[in-house]
C-alpha positions as CSV (number, residue, x, y, z in Angstrom):
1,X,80.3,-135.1,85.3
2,X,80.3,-132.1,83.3
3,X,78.2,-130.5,80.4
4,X,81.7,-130.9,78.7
5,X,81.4,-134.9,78.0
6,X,78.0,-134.5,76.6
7,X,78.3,-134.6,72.5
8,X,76.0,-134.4,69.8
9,X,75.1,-138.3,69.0
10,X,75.0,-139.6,73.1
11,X,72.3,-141.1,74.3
12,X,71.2,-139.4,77.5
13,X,68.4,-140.2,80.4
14,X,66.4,-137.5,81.8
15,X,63.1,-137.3,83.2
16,X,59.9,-135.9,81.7
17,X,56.3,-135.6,83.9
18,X,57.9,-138.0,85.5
19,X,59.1,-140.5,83.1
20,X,62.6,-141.6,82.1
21,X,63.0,-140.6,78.7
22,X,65.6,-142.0,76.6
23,X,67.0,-140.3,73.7
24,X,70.1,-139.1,71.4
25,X,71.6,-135.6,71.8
26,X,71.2,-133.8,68.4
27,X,71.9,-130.2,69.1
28,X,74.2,-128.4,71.9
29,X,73.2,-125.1,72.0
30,X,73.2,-122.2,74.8
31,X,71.1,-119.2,75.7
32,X,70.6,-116.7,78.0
33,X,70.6,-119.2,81.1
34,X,73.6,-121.2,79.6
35,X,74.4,-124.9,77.8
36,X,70.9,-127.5,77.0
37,X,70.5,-130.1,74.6
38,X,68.5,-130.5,72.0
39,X,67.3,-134.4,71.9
40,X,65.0,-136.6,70.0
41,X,63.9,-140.3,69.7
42,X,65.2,-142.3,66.9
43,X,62.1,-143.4,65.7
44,X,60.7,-140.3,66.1
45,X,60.3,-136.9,63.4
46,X,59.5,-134.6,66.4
47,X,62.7,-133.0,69.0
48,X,62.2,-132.5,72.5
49,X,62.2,-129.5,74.3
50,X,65.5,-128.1,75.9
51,X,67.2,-130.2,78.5
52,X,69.1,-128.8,80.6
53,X,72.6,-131.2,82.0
54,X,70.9,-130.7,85.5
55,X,68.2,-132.7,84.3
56,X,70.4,-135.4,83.0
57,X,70.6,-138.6,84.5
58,X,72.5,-141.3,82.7
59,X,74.3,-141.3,79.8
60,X,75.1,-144.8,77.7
61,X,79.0,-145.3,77.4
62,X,78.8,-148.5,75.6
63,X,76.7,-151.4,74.1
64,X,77.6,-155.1,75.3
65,X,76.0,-157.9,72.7
């Protein structure tokens, strides 16, 4: 709902050259043009670039096993 629910450690949706990406938020940051997220794959050494919450499409609230 709000760039406010979105921590460091979700796991967030968002699409990239049109692709649903799926990674975990490891930086909240802002700039000039306000609050983005820093993300990056698990399994993976390299972050994303800036995503912005308008960008954001899902965001995991829980795990049923």
């Amino acid at each position: 709902q709000s760039e406010e629910e979105v921590h460091v450690g979700d796991i967030i949706t968002f699409r990239r050259d049109n692709e649903l990406i799926v990674h975990r938020v490891i930086e909240k940051r802002v700039d000039e043009q306000g609050a983005y997220f820093v993300t990056q794959g698990d399994n993976s050494d390299i972050a994303d670039d800036k995503v912005r919450f308008e960008e954001i499409e899902h965001k995991l609230i829980g795990i049923i096993y």
